[in-house]
VEXFI-662281 format. One record per residue (C-alpha): x, y, z; residue in three letters. Coordinates in steps of 0.25 Angstrom, whole numbers, always signed. Last residue first. Layout:
R, X, Y, Z, Ala;
...
//
This chain:
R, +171, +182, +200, Unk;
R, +160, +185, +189, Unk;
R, +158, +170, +189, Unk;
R, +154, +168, +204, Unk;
R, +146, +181, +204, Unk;
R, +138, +177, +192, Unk;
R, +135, +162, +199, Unk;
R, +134, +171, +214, Unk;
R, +122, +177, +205, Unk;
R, +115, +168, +198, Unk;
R, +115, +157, +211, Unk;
R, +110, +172, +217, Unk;
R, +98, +172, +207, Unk;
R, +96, +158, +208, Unk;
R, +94, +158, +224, Unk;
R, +84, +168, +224, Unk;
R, +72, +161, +224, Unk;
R, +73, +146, +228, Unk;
R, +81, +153, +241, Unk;
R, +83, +142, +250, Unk;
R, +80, +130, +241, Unk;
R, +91, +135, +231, Unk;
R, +88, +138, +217, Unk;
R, +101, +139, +210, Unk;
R, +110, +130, +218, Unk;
R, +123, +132, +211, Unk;
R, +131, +117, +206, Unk;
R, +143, +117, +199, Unk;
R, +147, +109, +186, Unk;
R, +130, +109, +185, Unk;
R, +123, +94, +183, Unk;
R, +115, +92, +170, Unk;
R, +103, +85, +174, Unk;
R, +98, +72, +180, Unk;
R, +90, +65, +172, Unk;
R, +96, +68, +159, Unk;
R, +111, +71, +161, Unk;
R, +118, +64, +150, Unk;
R, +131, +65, +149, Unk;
R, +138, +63, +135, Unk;
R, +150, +74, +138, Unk;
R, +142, +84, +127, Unk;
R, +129, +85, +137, Unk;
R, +119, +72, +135, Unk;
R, +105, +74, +131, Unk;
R, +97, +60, +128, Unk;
R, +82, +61, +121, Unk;
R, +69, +53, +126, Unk;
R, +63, +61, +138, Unk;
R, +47, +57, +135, Unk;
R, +37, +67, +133, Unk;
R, +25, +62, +136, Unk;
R, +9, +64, +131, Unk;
R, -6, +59, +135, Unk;
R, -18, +60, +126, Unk;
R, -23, +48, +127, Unk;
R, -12, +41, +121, Unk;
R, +3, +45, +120, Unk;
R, +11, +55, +114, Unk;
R, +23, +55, +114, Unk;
R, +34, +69, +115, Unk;
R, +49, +65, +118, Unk;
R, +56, +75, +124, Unk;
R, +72, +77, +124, Unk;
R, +81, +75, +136, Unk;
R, +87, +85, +144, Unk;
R, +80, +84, +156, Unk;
R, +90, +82, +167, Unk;
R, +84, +93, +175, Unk;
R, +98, +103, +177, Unk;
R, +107, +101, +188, Unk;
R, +111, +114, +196, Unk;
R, +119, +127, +196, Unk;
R, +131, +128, +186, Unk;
R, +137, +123, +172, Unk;
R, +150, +130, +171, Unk;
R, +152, +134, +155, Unk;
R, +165, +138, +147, Unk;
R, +168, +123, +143, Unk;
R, +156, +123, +135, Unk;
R, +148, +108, +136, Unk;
R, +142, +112, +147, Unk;
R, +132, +121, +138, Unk;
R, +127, +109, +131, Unk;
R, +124, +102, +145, Unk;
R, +117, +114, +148, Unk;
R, +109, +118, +136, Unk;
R, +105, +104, +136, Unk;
R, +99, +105, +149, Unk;
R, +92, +117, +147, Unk;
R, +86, +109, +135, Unk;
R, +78, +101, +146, Unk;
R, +81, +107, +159, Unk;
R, +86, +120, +168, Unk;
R, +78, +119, +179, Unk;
R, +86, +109, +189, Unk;
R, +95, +121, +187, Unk;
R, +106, +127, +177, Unk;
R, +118, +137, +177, Unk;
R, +129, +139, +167, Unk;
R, +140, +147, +170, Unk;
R, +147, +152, +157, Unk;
R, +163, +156, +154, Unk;
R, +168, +162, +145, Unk;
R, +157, +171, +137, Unk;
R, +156, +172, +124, Unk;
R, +140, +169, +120, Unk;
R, +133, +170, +111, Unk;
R, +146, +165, +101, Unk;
R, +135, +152, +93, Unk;
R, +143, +141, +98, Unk;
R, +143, +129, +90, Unk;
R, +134, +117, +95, Unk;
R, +138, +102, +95, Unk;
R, +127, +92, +100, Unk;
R, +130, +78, +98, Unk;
R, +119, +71, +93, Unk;
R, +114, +56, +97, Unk;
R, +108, +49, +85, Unk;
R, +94, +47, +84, Unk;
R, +83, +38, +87, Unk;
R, +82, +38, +102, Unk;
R, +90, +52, +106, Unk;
R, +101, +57, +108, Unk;
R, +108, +71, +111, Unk;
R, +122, +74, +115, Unk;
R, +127, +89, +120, Unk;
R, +136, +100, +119, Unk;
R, +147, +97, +106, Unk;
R, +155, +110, +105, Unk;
R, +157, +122, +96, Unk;
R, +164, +132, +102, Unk;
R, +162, +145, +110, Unk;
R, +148, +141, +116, Unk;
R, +137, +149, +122, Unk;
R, +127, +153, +112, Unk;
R, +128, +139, +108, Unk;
R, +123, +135, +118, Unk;
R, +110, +143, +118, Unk;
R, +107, +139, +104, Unk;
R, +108, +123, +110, Unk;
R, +99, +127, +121, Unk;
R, +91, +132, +111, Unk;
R, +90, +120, +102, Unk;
R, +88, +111, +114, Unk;
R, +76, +117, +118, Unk;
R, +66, +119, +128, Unk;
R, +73, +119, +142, Unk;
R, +70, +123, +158, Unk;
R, +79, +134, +160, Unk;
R, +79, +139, +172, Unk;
R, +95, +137, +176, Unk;
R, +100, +142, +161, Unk;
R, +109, +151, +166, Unk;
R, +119, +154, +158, Unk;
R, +129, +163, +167, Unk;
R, +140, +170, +159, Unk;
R, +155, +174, +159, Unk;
R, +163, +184, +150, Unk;
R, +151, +195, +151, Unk;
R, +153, +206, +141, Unk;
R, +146, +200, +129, Unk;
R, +133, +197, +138, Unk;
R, +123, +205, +131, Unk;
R, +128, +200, +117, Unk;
R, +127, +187, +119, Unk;
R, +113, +188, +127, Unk;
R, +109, +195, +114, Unk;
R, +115, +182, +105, Unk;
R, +107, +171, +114, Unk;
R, +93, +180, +114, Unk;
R, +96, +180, +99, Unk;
R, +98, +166, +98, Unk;
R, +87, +163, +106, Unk;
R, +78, +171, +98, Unk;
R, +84, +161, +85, Unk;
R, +82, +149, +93, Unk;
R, +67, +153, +95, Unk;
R, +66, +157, +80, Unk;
R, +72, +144, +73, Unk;
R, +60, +136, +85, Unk;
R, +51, +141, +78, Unk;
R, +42, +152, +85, Unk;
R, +32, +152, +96, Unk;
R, +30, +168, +102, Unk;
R, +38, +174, +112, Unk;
R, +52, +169, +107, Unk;
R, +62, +160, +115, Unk;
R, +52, +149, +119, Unk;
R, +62, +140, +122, Unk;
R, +76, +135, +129, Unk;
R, +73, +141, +142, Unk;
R, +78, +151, +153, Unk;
R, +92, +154, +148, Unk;
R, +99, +162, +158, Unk;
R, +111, +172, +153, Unk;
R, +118, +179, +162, Unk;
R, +134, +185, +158, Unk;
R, +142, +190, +169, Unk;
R, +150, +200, +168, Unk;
R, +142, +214, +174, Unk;
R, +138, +207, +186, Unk;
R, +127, +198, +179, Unk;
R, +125, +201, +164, Unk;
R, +112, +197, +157, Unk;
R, +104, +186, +151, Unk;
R, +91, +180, +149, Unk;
R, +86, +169, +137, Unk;
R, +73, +163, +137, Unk;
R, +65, +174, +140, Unk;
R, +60, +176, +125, Unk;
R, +72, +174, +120, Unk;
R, +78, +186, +127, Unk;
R, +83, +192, +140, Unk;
R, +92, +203, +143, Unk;
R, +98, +209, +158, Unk;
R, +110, +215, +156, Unk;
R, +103, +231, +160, Unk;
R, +107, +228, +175, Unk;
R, +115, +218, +178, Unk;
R, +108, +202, +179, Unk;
R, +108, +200, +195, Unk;
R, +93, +204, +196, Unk;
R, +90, +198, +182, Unk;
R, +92, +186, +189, Unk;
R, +80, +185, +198, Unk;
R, +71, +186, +185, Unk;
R, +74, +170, +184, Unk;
R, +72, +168, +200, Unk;
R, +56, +174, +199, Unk;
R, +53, +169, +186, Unk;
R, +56, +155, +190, Unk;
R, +49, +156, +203, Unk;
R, +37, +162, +198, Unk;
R, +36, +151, +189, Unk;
R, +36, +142, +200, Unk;
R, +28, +150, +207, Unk;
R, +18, +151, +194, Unk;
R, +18, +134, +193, Unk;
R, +16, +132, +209, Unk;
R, +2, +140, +208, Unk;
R, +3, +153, +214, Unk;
R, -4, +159, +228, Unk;
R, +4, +145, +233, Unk;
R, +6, +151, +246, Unk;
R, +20, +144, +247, Unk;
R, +25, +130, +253, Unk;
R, +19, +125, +238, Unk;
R, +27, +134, +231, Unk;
R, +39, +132, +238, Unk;
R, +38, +118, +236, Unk;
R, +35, +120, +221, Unk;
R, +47, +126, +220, Unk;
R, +55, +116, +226, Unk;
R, +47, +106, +217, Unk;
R, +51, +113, +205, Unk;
R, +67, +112, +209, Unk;
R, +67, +98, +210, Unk;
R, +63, +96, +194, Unk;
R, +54, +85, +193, Unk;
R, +52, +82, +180, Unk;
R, +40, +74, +175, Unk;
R, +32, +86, +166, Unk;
R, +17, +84, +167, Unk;
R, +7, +90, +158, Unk;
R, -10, +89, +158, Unk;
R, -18, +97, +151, Unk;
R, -22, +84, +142, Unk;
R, -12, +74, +147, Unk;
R, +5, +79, +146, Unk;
R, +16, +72, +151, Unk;
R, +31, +75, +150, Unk;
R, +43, +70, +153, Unk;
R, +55, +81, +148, Unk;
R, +55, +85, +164, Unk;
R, +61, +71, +167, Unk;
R, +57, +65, +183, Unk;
R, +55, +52, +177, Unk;
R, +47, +48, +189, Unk;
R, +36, +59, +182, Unk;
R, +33, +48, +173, Unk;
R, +26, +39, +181, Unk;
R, +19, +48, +191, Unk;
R, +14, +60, +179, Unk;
R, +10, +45, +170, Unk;
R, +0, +43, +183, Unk;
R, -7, +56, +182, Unk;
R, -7, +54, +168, Unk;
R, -16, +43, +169, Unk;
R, -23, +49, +179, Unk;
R, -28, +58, +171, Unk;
R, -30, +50, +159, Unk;
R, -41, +42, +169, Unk;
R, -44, +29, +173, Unk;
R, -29, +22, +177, Unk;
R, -31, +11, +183, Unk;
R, -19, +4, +173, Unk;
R, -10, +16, +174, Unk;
R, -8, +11, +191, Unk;
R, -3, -1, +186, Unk;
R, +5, +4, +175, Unk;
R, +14, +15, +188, Unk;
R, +23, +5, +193, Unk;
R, +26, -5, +183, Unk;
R, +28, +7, +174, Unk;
R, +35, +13, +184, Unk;
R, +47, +1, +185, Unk;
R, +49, +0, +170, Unk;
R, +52, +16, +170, Unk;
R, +61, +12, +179, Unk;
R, +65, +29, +182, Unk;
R, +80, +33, +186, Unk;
R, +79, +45, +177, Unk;
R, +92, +43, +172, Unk;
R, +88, +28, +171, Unk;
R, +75, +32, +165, Unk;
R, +80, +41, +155, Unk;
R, +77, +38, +141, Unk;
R, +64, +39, +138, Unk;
R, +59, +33, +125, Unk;
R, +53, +18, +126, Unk;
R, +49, +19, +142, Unk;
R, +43, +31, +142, Unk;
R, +34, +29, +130, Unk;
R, +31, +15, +136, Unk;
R, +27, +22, +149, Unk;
R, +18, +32, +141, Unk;
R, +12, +19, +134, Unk;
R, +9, +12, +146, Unk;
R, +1, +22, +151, Unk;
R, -7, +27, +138, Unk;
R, -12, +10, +138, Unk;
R, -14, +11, +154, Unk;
R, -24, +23, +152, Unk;
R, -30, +16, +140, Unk;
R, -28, +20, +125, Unk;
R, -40, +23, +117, Unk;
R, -32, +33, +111, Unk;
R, -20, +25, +105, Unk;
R, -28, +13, +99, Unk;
R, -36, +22, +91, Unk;
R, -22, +25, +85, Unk;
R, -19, +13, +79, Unk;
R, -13, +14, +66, Unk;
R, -1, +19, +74, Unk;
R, +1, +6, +80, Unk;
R, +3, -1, +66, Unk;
R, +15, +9, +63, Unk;
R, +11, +16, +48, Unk;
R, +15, +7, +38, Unk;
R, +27, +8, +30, Unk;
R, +37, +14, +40, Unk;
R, +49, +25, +37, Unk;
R, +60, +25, +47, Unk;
R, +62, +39, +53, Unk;
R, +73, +42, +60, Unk;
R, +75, +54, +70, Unk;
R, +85, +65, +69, Unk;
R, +90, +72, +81, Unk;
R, +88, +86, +83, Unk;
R, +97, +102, +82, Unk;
R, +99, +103, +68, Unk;
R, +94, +93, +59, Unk;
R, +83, +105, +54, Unk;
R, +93, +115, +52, Unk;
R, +83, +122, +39, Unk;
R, +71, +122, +47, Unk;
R, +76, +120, +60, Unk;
R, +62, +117, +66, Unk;
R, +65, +103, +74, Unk;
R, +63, +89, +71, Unk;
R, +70, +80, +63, Unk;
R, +68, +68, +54, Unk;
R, +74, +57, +48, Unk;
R, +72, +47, +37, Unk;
R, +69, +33, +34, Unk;
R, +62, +24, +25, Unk;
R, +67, +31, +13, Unk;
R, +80, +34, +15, Unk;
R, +84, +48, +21, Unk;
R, +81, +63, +19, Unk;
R, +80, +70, +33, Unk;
R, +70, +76, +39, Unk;
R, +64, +88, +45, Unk;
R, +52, +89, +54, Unk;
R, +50, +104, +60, Unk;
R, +42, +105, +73, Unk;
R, +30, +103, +78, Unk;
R, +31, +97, +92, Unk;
R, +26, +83, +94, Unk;
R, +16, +79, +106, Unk;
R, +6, +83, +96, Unk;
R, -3, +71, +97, Unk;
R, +6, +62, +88, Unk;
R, -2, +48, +84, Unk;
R, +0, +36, +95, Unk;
R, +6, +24, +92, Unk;
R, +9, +12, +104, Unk;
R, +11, -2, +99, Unk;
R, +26, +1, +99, Unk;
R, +28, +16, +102, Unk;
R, +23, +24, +91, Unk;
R, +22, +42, +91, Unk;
R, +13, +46, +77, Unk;
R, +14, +57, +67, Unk;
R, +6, +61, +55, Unk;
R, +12, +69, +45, Unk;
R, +6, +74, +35, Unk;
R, +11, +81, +20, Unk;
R, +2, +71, +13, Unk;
R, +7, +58, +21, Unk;
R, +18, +57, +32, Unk;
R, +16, +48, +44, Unk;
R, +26, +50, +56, Unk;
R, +29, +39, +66, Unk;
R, +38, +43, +81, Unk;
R, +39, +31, +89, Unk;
R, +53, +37, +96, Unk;
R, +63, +26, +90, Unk;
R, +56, +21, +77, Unk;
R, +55, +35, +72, Unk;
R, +43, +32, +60, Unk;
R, +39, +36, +48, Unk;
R, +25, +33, +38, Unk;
R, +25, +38, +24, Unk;
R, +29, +51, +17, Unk;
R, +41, +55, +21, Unk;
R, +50, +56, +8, Unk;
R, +41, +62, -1, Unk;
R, +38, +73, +10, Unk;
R, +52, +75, +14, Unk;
R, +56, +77, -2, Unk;
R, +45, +87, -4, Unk;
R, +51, +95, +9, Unk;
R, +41, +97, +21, Unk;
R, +49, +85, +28, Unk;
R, +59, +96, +29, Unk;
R, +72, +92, +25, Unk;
R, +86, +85, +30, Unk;
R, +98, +84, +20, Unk;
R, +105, +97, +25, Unk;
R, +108, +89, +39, Unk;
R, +123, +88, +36, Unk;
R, +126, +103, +33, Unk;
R, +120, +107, +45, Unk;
R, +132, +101, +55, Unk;
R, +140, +114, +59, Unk;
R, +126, +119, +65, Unk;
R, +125, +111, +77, Unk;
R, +121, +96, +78, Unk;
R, +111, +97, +87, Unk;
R, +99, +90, +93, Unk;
R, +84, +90, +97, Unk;
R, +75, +77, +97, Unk;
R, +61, +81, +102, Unk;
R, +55, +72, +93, Unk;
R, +45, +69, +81, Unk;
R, +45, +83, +76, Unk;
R, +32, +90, +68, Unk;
R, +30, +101, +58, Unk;
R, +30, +99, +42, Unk;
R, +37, +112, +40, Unk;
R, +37, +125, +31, Unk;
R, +30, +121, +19, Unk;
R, +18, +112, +26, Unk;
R, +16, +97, +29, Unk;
R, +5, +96, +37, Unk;
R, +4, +90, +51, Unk;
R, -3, +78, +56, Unk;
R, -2, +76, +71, Unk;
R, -10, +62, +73, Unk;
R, -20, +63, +83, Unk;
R, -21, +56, +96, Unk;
R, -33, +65, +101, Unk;
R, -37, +80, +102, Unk;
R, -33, +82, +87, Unk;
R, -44, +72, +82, Unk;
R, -41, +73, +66, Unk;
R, -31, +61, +63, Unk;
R, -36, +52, +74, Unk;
R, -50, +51, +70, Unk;
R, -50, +37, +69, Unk;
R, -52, +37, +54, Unk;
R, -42, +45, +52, Unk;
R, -34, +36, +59, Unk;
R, -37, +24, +47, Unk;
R, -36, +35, +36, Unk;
R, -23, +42, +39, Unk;
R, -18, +27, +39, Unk;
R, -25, +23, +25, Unk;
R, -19, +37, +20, Unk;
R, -5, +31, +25, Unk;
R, -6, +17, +19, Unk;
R, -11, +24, +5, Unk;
R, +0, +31, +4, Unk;
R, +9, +22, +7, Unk;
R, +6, +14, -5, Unk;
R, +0, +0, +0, Unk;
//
């Protein structure tokens, strides 16, 4: 049977179900094929091989070219994460497997960019994000091996939403257990709690309580890139120390706010703290917030990095954000020209991504060095070698983190060891560097899953239990949970002046 024929017979049968047009269900992501981009990624996979390397990736083209379309059309599969994609008439239909277990994409993938690159004719291999002409730059590259039939599992769907409690259960442990990778770092049996929590899933009545129940399970991973989201519901599983002083505090007080505005009161309160001990008439900021600086005791360089993110005030691509970032990067730069030492204070910093992390290194750097080791199941590992881009020339930079500072944080930490002119201070960072995996699951539910392996340019890994500091400064002290950051600041500004 031509393919053709196969697919339109497939499109039929869900169709039929209702699958293809109920939006509020398990639907299929269809997504039309336009000029500027056919949109969607398969994985959070992010990597670099720095700008010295472009000539080698000038094979890889957009799947909106004629050559992509005549190429993909047919039924795909990434063997290691589960991932299926069906193209047919400028569509693509996308679907998550796990042995008998398929369920169609619910929106649990971010639209970006999908590249690919031009390889025999029953495989191929795709990336991710929205470089536009640098597609390879800055991921890792999945295989594709090309299928005849569409998995039998996928043709199934109904299966998928009458699931039981228990079914919807077992398959968010099975999740776990296929593509985590850090149990033992973790020091969770994941064998052990299943045994442990499946008899209570099997009395289970309610959705409610079924996510109740998966909030116990898998919050003993303690990994703040484990998520879990239920209609309006969302938990996070870390359990960062510092959050349950605060909401000690909170809870011994009046409680006139709830816990979430007085911890973000907190947060405000020590960050403008700072600006106290910046010089008068030094202080800037840029980046929509993201990026602060100024001069401390007339030559000393300050500049905090608050997030990774969200660098404009309205959504744009992801070219434009790392271009504001830049600019915030270059006038910090020019600010701070008189300063021969610095603090980089990036101690509040809870993440976003790798891509500005690895901007903001480069900012910092003299030479071109490799900084950091990604892997991930089903592609190669990558060395990460950045160039410097001359921001900043200053000879010697204090680095301080927190039990805050997380996720792409992290990465701009162990990258920034890597220079010989930096001293890593303060305290241990989260220990969640890895990437997010997104599933979906029946009945509505959603995981991310930490999947992907960060190591700093020595080949350590410190998922788990975060990146130590070369000299520990308490930064948020039980005596003083207040003011204690400002004068850390301070006495480290001091200290390097002398």
């Amino acid at each position: 049977m031509e393919l053709a024929v196969r697919l339109e017979i497939f499109r039929l049968k869900i169709s039929n179900t209702g699958y293809m047009e109920r939006s509020t269900k398990v639907l299929a992501t269809k997504q039309k094929v336009s000029q500027a981009a056919l949109t969607f990624t398969l994985g959070l996979l992010v990597s670099c091989s720095g700008e010295e390397n472009l000539e080698q990736f000038r094979e890889w083209q957009s799947v909106t070219s004629k050559e992509a379309k005549q190429h993909l059309t047919g039924i795909w599969r990434n063997n290691v994460l589960g991932h299926v994609a069906v193209f047919a008439n400028d569509e693509v239909t996308l679907f998550h497997q796990l042995d008998q277990y398929c369920i169609a994409d619910t929106g649990v993938i971010p639209p970006f960019s999908i590249y690919r690159h031009a390889a025999a004719a029953d495989k191929t291999q795709f990336s991710y994000y929205d470089y536009r002409n640098h597609p390879a730059l800055l991921q890792n590259h999945l295989e594709y091996v090309r299928l005849a039939d569409l998995p039998e599992p996928c043709q199934r769907l109904s299966e998928v939403e009458s699931a039981e409690l228990l079914d919807v259960f077992d398959t968010a442990w099975l999740l776990f257990d296929r593509y985590y990778g850090f149990f033992d770092e973790r020091g969770v049996d994941w064998a052990a709690a299943r045994a442990r929590y499946r008899p209570r899933a099997a009395q289970l009545k309610t959705d409610s309580e079924l996510f109740d129940l998966l909030v116990e399970m898998l919050g003993e991973l303690n990994d703040s890139h484990v998520n879990l989201t239920w209609r309006d519901k969302h938990f996070n599983a870390g359990r960062p120390r510092l959050r349950t002083r605060l909401r000690q505090i909170w809870e011994r007080g009046d409680q006139q706010l709830s816990e979430g505005a007085f911890v973000g009161n907190w947060a405000s309160s020590v960050q403008r703290s700072i600006v106290e001990l910046i010089d008068p008439g030094t202080y800037a900021s840029g980046a929509n917030g993201a990026l602060e600086w100024g001069i401390i005791g007339k030559d000393m360089g300050y500049v905090r990095i608050n997030r990774f993110s969200s660098f404009t005030v309205d959504p744009e691509s992801r070219q434009n954000q790392l271009a504001t970032f830049r600019g915030a990067l270059t006038r910090a730069g020019d600010s701070l020209q008189s300063t021969r030492r610095m603090i980089v204070d990036v101690s509040h910093n809870g993440g976003g991504n790798d891509a500005a992390a690895m901007t903001a290194v480069a900012a910092f750097m003299n030479d071109p060095r490799d900084v950091m080791e990604y892997s991930a199941p089903g592609s190669k590992p990558r060395i990460i070698r950045l160039s410097p881009a001359s921001v900043f020339d200053q000879q010697k930079i204090v680095l301080v983190t927190s039990e805050i500072t997380a996720s792409a944080a992290e990465a701009f930490v162990l990258m920034m060891r890597a220079l010989p002119k930096v001293e890593h201070v303060g305290s241990s960072t989260r220990g969640a560097l890895s990437g997010l995996l997104p599933k979906p699951l029946p009945r509505g539910f959603r995981v991310t899953i930490s999947y992907q392996t960060v190591k700093d340019a020595e080949g350590q890994l410190y998922e788990g239990i975060g990146v130590p500091p070369q000299r520990s400064v308490e930064l948020f002290s039980d005596q003083d949970l207040f003011g204690s950051y400002r004068d850390a600041i301070a006495k480290l500004a001091a200290d390097q002046s002398e």
